[in-house]
C-alpha positions as CSV (number, residue, x, y, z in Angstrom):
1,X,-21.3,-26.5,-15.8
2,X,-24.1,-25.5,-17.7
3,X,-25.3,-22.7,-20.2
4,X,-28.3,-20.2,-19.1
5,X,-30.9,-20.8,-21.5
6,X,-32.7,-18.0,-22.7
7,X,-36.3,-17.5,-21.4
8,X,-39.1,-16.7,-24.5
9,X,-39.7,-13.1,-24.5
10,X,-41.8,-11.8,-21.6
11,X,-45.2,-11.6,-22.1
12,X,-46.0,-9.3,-18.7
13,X,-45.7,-5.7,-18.9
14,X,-42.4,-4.7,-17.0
15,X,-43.1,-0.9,-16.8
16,X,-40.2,1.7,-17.6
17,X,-37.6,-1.0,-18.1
18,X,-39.2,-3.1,-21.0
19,X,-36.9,-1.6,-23.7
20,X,-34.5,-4.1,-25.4
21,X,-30.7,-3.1,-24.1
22,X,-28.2,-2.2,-26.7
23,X,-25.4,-4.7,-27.5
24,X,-21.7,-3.4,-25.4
25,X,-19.9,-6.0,-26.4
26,X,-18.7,-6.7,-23.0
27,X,-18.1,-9.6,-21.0
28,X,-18.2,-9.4,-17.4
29,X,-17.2,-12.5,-14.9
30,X,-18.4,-12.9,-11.4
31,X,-16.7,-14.8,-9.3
32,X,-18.3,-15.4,-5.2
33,X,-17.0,-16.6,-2.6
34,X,-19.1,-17.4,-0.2
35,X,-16.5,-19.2,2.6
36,X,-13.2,-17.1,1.9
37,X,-12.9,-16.4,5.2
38,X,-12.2,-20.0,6.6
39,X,-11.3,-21.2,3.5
40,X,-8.4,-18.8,3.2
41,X,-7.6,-19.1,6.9
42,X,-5.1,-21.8,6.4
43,X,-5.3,-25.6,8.0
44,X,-4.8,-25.9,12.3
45,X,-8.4,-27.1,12.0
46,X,-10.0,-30.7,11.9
47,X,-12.0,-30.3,8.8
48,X,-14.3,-33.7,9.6
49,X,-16.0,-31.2,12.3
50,X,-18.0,-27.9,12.3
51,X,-15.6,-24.4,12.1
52,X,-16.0,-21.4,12.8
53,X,-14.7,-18.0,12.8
54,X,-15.4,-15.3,15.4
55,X,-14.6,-11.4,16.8
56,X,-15.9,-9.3,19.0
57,X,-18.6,-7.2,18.5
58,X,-20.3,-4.8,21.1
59,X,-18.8,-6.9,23.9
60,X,-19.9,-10.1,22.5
61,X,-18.0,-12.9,20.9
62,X,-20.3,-13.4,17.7
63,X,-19.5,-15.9,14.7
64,X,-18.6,-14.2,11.6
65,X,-17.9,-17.0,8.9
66,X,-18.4,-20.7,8.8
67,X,-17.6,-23.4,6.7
68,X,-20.1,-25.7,4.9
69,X,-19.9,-27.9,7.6
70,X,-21.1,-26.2,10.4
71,X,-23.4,-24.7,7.7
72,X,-25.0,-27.9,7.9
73,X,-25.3,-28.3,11.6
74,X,-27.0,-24.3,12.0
75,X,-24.8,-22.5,12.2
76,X,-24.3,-19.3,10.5
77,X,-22.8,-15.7,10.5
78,X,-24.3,-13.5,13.0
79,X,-24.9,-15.2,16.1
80,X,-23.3,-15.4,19.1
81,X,-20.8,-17.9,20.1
82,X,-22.8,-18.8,23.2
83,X,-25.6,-19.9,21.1
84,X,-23.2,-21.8,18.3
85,X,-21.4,-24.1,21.3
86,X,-25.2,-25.0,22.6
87,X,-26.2,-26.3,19.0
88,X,-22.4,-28.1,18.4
89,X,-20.5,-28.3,21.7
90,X,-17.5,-29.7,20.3
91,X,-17.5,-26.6,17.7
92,X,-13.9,-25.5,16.4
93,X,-13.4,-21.6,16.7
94,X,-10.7,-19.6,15.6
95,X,-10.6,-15.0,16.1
96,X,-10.6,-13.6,12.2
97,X,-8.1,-12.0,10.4
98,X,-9.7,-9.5,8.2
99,X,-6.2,-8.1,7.2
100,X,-5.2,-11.5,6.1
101,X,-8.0,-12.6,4.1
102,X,-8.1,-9.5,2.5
103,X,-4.4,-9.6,1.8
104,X,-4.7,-13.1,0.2
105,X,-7.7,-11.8,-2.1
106,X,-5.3,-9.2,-3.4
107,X,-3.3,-12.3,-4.1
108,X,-5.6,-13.3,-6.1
109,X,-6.3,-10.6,-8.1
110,X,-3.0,-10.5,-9.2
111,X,-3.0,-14.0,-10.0
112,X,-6.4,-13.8,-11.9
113,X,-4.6,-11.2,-14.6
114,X,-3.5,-14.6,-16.4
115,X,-6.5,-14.5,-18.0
116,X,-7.6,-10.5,-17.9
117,X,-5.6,-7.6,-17.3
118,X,-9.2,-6.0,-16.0
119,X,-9.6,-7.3,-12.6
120,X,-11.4,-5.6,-9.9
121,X,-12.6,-5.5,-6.7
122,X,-16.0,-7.0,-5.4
123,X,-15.9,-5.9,-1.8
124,X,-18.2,-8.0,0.5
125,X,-21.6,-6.9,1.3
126,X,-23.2,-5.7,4.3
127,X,-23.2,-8.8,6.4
128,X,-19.7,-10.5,6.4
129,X,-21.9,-13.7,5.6
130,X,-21.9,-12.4,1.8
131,X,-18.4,-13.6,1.2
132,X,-16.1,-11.7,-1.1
133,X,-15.7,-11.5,-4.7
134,X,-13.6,-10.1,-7.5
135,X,-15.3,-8.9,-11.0
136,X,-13.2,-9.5,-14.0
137,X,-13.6,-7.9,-18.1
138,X,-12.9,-10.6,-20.1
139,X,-14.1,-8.4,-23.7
140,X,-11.8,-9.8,-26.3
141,X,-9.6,-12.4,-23.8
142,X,-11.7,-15.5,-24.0
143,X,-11.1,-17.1,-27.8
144,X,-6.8,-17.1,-26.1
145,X,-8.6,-19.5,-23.5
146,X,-10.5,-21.9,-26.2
147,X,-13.8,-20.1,-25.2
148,X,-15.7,-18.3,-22.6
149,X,-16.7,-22.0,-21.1
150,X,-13.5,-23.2,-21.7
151,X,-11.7,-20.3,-19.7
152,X,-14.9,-20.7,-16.7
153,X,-14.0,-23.9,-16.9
154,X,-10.3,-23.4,-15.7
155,X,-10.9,-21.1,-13.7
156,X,-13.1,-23.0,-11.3
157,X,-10.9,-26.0,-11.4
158,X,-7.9,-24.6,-10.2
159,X,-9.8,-22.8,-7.2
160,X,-11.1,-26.3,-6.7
161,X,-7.8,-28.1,-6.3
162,X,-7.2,-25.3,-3.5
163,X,-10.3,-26.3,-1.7
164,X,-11.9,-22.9,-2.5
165,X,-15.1,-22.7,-3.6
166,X,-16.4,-20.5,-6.0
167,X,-19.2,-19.4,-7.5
168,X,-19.3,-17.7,-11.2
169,X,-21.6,-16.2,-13.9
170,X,-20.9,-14.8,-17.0
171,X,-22.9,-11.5,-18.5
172,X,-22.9,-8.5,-20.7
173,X,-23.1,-6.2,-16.9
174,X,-21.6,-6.3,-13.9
175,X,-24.7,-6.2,-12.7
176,X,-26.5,-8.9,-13.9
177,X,-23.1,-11.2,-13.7
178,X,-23.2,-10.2,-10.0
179,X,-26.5,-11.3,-9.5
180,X,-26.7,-14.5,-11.1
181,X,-23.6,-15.7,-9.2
182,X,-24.9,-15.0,-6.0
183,X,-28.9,-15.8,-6.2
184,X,-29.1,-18.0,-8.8
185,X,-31.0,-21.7,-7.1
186,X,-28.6,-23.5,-9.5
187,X,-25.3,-23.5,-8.3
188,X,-23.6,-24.6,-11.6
189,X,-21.8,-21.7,-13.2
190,X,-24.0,-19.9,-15.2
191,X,-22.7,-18.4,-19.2
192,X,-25.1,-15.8,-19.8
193,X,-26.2,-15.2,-23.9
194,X,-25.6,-11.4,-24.8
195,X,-28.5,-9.0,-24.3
196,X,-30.3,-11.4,-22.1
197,X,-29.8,-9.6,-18.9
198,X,-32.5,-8.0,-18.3
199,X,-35.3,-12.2,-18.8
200,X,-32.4,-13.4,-16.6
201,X,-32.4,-10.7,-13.6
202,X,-36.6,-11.1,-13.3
203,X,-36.4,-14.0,-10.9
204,X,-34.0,-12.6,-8.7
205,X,-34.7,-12.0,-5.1
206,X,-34.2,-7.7,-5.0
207,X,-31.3,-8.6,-3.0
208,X,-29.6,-9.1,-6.6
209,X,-29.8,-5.8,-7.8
210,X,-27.4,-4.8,-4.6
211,X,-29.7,-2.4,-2.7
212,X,-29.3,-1.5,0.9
213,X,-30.3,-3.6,4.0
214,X,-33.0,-0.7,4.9
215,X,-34.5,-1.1,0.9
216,X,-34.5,-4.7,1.2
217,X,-36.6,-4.4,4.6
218,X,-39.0,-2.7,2.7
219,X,-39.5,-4.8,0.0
220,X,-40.5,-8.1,2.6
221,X,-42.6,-5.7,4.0
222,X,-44.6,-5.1,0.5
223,X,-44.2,-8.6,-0.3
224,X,-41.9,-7.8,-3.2
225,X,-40.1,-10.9,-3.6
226,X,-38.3,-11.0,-7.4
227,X,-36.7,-7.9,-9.4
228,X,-39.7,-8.5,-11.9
229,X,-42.0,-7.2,-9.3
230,X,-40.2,-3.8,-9.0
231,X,-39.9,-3.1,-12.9
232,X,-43.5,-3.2,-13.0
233,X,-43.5,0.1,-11.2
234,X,-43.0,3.3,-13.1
235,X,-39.8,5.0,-12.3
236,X,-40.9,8.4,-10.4
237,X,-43.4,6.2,-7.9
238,X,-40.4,3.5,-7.3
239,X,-37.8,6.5,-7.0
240,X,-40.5,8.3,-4.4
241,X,-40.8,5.2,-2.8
242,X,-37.3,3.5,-2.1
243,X,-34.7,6.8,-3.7
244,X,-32.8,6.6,-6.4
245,X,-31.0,3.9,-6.2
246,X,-33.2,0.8,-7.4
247,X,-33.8,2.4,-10.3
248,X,-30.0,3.0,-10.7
249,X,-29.6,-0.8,-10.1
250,X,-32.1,-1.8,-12.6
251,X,-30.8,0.0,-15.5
252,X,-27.1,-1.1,-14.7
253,X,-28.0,-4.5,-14.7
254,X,-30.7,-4.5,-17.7
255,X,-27.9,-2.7,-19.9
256,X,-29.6,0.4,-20.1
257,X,-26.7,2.4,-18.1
258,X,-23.2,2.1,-18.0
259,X,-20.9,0.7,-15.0
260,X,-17.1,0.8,-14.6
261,X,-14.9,-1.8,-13.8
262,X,-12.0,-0.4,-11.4
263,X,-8.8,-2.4,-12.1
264,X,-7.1,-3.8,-9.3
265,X,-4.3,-1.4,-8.6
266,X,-1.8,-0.6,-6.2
267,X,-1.7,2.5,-4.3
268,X,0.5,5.2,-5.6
269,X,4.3,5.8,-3.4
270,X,3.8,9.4,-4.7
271,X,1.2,10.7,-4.2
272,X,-0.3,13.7,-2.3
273,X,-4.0,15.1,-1.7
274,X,-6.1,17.8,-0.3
275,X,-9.8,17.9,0.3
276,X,-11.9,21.5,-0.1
277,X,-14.5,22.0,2.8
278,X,-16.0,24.0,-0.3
279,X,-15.8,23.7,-3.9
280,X,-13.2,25.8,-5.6
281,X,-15.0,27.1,-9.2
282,X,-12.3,29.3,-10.0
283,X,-9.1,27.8,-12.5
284,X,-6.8,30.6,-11.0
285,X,-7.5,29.8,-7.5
286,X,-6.7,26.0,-8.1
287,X,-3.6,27.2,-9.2
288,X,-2.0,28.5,-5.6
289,X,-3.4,25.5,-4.3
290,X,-1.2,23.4,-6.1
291,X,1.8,24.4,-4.9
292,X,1.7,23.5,-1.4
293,X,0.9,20.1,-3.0
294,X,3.7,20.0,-5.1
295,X,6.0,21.3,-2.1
296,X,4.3,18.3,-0.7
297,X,5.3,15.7,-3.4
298,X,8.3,17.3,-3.9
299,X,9.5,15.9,-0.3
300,X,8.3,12.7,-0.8
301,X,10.6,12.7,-4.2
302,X,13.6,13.6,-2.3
303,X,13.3,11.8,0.1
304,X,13.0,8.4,-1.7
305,X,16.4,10.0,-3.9
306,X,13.4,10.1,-7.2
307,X,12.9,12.4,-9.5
308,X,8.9,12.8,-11.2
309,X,9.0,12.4,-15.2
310,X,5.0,12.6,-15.3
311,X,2.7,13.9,-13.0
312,X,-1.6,13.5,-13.0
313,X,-3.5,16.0,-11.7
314,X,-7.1,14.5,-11.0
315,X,-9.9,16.8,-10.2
316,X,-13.1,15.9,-8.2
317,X,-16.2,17.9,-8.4
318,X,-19.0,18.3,-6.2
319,X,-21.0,16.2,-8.7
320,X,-18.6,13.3,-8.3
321,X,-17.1,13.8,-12.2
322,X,-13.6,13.3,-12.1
323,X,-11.0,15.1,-14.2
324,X,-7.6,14.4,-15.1
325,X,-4.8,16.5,-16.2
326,X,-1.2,14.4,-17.4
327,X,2.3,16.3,-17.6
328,X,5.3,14.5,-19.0
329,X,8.6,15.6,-18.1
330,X,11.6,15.7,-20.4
331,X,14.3,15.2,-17.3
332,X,13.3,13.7,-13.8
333,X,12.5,16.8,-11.5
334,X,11.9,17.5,-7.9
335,X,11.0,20.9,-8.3
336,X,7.7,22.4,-6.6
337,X,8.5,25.8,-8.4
338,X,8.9,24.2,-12.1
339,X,6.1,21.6,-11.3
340,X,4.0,24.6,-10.4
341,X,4.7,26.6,-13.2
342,X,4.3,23.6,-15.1
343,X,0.6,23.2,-14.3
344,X,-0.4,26.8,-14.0
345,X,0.5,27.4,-17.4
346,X,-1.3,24.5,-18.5
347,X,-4.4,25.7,-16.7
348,X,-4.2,29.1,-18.0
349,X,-5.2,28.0,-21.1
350,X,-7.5,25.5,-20.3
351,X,-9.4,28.4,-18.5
352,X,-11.6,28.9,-21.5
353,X,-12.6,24.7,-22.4
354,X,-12.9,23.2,-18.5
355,X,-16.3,23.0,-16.8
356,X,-15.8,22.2,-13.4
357,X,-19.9,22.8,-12.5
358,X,-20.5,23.6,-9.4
359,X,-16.6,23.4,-7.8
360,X,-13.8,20.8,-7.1
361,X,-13.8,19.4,-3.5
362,X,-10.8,17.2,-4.2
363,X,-7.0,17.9,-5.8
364,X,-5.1,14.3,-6.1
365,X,-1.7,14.8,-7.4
366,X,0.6,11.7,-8.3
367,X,4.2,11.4,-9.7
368,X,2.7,8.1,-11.7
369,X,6.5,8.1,-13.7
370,X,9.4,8.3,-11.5
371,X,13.8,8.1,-12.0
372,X,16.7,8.3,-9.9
373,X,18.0,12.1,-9.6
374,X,21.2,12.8,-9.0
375,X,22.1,15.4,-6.1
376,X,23.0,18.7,-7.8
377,X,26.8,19.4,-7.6
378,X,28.0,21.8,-4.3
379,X,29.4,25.3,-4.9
380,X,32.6,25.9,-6.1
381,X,34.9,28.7,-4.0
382,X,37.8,30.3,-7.1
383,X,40.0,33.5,-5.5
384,X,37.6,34.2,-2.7
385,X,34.1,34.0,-5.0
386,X,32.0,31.3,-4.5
387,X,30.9,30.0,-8.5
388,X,27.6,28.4,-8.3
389,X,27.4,25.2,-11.0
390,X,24.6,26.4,-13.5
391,X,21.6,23.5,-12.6
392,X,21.6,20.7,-14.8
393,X,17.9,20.6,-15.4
394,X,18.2,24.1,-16.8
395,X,17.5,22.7,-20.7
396,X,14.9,20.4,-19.2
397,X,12.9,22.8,-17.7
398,X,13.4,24.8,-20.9
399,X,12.1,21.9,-22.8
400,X,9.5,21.0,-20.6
401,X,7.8,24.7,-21.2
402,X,8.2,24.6,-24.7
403,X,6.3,21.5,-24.7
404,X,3.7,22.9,-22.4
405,X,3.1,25.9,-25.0
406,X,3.3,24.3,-28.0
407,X,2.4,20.8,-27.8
408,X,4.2,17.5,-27.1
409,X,4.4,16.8,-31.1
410,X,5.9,19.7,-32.0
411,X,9.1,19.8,-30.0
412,X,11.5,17.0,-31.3
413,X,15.1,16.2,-31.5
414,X,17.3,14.4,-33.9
415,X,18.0,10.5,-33.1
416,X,20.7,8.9,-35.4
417,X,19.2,5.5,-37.0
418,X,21.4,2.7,-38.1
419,X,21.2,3.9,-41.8
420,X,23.9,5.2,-44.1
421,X,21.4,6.9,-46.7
422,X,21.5,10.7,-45.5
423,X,18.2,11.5,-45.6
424,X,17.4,8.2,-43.5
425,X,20.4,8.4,-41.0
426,X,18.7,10.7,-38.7
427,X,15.6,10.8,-37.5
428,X,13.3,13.2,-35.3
429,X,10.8,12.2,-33.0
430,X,9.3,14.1,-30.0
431,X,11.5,14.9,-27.5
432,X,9.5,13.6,-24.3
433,X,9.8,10.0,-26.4
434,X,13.5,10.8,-27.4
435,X,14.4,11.2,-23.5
436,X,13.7,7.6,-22.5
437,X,14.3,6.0,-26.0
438,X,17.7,4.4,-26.8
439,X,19.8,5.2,-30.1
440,X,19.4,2.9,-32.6
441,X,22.4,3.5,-34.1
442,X,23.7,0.2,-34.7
443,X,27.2,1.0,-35.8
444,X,30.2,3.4,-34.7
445,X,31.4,4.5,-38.8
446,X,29.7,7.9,-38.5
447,X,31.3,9.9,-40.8
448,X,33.5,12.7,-40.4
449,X,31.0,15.4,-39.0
450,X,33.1,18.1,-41.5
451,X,32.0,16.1,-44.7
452,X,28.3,16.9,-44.4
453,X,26.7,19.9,-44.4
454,X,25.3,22.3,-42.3
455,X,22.2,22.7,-44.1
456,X,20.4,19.6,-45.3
457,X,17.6,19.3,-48.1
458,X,14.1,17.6,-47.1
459,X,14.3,16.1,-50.0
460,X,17.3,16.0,-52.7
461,X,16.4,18.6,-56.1
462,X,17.0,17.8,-59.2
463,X,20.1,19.6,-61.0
464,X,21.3,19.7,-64.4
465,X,25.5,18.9,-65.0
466,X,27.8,18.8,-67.2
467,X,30.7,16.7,-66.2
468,X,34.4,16.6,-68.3
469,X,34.1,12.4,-67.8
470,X,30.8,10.4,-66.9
471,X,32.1,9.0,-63.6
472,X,34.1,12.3,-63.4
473,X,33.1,15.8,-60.8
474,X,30.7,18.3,-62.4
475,X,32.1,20.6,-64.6
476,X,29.2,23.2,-64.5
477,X,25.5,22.5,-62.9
478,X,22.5,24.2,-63.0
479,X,20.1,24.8,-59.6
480,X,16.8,26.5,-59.3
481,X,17.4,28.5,-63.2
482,X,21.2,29.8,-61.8
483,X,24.1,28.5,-62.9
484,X,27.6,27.8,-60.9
485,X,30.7,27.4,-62.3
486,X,32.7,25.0,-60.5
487,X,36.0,25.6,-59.3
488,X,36.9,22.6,-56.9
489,X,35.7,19.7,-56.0
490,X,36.4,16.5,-53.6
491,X,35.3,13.1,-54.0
492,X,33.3,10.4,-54.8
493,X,32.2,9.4,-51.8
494,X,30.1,6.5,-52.4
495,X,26.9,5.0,-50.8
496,X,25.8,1.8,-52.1
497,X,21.9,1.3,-52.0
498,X,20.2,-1.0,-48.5
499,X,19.4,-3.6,-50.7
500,X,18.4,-6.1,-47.5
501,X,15.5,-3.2,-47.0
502,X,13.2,-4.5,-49.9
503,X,13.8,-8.0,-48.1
504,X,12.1,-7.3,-45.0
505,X,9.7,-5.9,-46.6
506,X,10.5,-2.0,-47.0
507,X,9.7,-0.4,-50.3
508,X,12.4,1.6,-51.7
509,X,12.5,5.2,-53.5
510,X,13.4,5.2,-56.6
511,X,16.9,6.9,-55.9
512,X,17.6,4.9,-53.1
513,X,17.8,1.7,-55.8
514,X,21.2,3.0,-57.1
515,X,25.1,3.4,-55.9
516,X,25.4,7.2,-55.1
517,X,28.6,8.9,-55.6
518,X,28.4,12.5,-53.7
519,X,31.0,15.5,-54.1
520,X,31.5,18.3,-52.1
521,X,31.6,21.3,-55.0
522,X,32.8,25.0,-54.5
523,X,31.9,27.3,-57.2
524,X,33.2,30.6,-58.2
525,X,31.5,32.8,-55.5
526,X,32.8,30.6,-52.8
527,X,29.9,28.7,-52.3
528,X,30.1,25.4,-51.3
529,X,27.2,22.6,-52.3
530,X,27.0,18.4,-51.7
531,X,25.5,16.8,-54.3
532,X,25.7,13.2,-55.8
533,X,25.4,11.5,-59.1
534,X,22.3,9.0,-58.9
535,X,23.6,5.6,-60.5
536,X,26.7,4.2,-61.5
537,X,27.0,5.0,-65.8
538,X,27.1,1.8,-68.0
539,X,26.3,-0.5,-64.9
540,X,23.5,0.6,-63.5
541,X,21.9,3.4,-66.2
542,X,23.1,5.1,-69.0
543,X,21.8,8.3,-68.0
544,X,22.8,9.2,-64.3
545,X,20.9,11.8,-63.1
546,X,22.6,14.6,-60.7
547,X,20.9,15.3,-57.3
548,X,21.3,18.2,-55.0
549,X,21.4,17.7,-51.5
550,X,22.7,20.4,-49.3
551,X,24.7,23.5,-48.5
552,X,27.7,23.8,-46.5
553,X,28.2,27.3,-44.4
């Protein structure tokens, strides 16, 4: 394997597209191959002679992959079978699978995320001939794999002990890594430096930059035989001249223009479309659209005994942009009306911020999230009257319309944490989060639910006390400049400090270092308070300072 070496800069004018590219930062590998076909069509085949594989086309039995063996003899893709068996009579043939192979390269995308989670699809070219490929995004995934070489490396030798063979280049654009692995004379995998795409696509046939068979036609006809040849034209004459998409091409694979990778992915079980014969510019009139989709989904759903807990909304425009809209559901639902509602609220105020240009041709709605539902409970008949069970989603749906008006972040719900500090037994998160996240409460010593009270402090205040002992209840205290007279009082009830916190790591409050004693105190109006003495006196302070913490009812 061996390294692309930078060429010195060019010295001939390259028109529109001599402009150094900016530095991505991405990584893009390119991986041909050029026999898949017959190399993924399994042994039954003597591999010491010439192979072939063929299918009908217009009545004809034509050869549509070979192996490098009857590569050598003449053959190749294309021609008829008549004319293969008159150049090697003893030629092996075989009909073509294109379900299988294609099966097995799905395979192998899967089995390529070892080293990528960003694998996508290369699909073969015009001419079966052009083998398949996969495309893979290796930004920040090469230093696990000892190196960019060292993960090429491994790559190519496993595909090699499955008697594949494979072609691959590594560059900063999918275009320029796609051309180097299929045009390059040297067939050693090439590792391509960053921002030398554009000196290493020059001397490329056009057929690199992935134009059309009728472009390509028209370049042998004008004798343009390298990519370099083409830059030198400015970009309105080459657009008049071949369209739009050389130019396209070029900047893609000089860096000049971004490309996305699509991610191998499987094709949603839940999902449901509908194509617009003419764009739809009107947020309001998108709305009564969806809910023959979501009727639509909702079958699917209940059919398959699921219930959606988030549902994607992807919008298509005329102009190709695409445009996604994400729901999160506090409950798993099967609901067209309360998906509906769900989305046409959403869209009512989104009226104002969406552009959707000139119309959206396309609605794509998938339940990307889904759970097991329940079938609601049957109707109950009591002294002749038939009592409907309220629906159990009926706080769900609540929740999940709060959450649509006011914002995922500001809906939460209490979750108890393994903590016997007050303030840090409890705490809230969002309630879509809280739905599918386990308690952590790691023991079953709550306390009594009567001993706290109903109104906690965010923080505990400060109070002045004067007690009739030090370790004794308070006698009288003082709270925001009013003072109470105390008249009863219960406790200690005592909280030692988490001092295993600090070990892992966790920095402390200053009144969570000490033993707490709280008391439950009634004072001379009948109001009740919980408040605690901050440190034990004479073996932890001298001075314990009082705290107050809540209100009882």
């Amino acid at each position: 394997m061996t390294d692309f070496t930078p060429q010195e800069p060019l010295k001939t004018p390259i028109g529109d597209f001599a402009f150094k590219p900016q530095a991505t930062g991405r990584r893009i590998v390119s991986l041909w191959f050029p026999y898949w076909l017959v190399q993924s069509h399994g042994g039954g085949f003597d591999a010491t002679r010439p192979f072939v594989l063929v299918d009908k086309q217009n009545n004809t039995q034509r050869v549509v992959a070979v192996t490098p063996l009857a590569e050598t003899a003449g053959l190749h893709a294309s021609m008829s079978l008549a004319d293969a068996r008159a150049l090697v009579p003893d030629l092996q043939t075989a009909p073509v699978s294109w379900p299988a192979a294609q099966m097995k390269l799905e395979k192998t995308a899967k089995w390529l995320q070892r080293y990528t989670p960003w694998v996508g699809y290369d699909a073969p070219g015009d001419s079966p001939a052009d083998g398949f490929g996969l495309l893979l995004d290796i930004s920040g995934c090469a230093h696990l794999f000892a190196g960019e070489r060292a993960m090429l490396a491994d790559i190519q030798a496993r595909f090699q002990a499955r008697g594949i063979t494979v072609h691959a280049a590594v560059a900063g654009t999918i275009g320029a890594a796609w051309g180097l692995a299929r045009f390059r004379r040297q067939r050693q995998a090439v590792i391509l430096p960053p921002q030398q795409e554009t000196d290493a696509m020059l001397d490329l046939p056009p057929a690199a930059l992935r134009l059309t068979p009728q472009q390509l036609d028209l370049c042998r006809r004008l004798g343009l035989d390298k990519v370099s040849e083409l830059a030198k034209f400015a970009r309105p004459a080459l657009t008049r001249r071949f369209g739009p998409l050389p130019v396209m091409r070029m900047e893609q694979a000089f860096g000049h223009a971004g490309e996305a990778l699509s991610p191998c992915v499987p094709e949603p079980e839940f999902l449901v479309q509908k194509l617009l014969p003419q764009g739809i510019t009107q947020l309001p009139a998108l709305a009564d659209l969806l809910a023959p989709l979501c009727a639509q989904l909702a079958v699917k759903l209940e059919a398959a005994g699921q219930g959606a807990q988030r549902l994607d909304l992807v919008l298509t425009r005329t102009d190709n942009a695409v445009m996604a809209l994400s729901l999160r559901l506090a409950h798993p639902s099967a609901t067209p009306s309360h998906m509906t509602r769900l989305f046409a609220d959403r869209l009512e105020r989104l009226r104002s911020g969406v552009d959707i240009g000139l119309g959206v041709e396309k609605l794509r709605l998938v339940a990307s999230q889904t759970a097991p539902i329940s079938p609601p409970q049957t109707a109950m008949g009591l002294q002749g009257r038939s009592h409907a069970p309220p629906a159990a989603s009926a706080l769900a749906q609540l929740i999940d319309r709060l959450v649509g008006r006011l914002g995922p972040q500001r809906v939460v719900r209490p979750v108890a944490q393994p903590s016997y500090i007050p303030e840090r037994a409890v705490d809230f998160i969002p309630i879509l989060a809280a739905a599918n996240r386990p308690s952590e409460l790691a023991f079953d010593t709550a306390p009594p639910i009567h001993t706290r009270p109903l109104f906690m402090l965010c923080a505990p205040e400060p109070i002045e006390v004067i007690a009739e002992v030090p370790e004794g209840a308070p006698f009288r205290f003082r709270w925001r400049r009013v003072l109470h007279e105390v008249v009863a009082a219960q406790g200690p009830e005592r909280i030692s400090p988490e001092w295993w916190q600090e070990i892992f790591g966790t920095k402390l409050r200053s009144h969570n270092r000490q033993t707490r004693d709280y008391f439950r105190i009634e004072d001379n109006n009948g109001y009740r308070f919980w408040l605690y003495r901050d440190g034990l006196y004479e073996r932890e302070t001298q001075q314990p300072k009082w705290f107050m913490h809540g209100v009882f009812a």
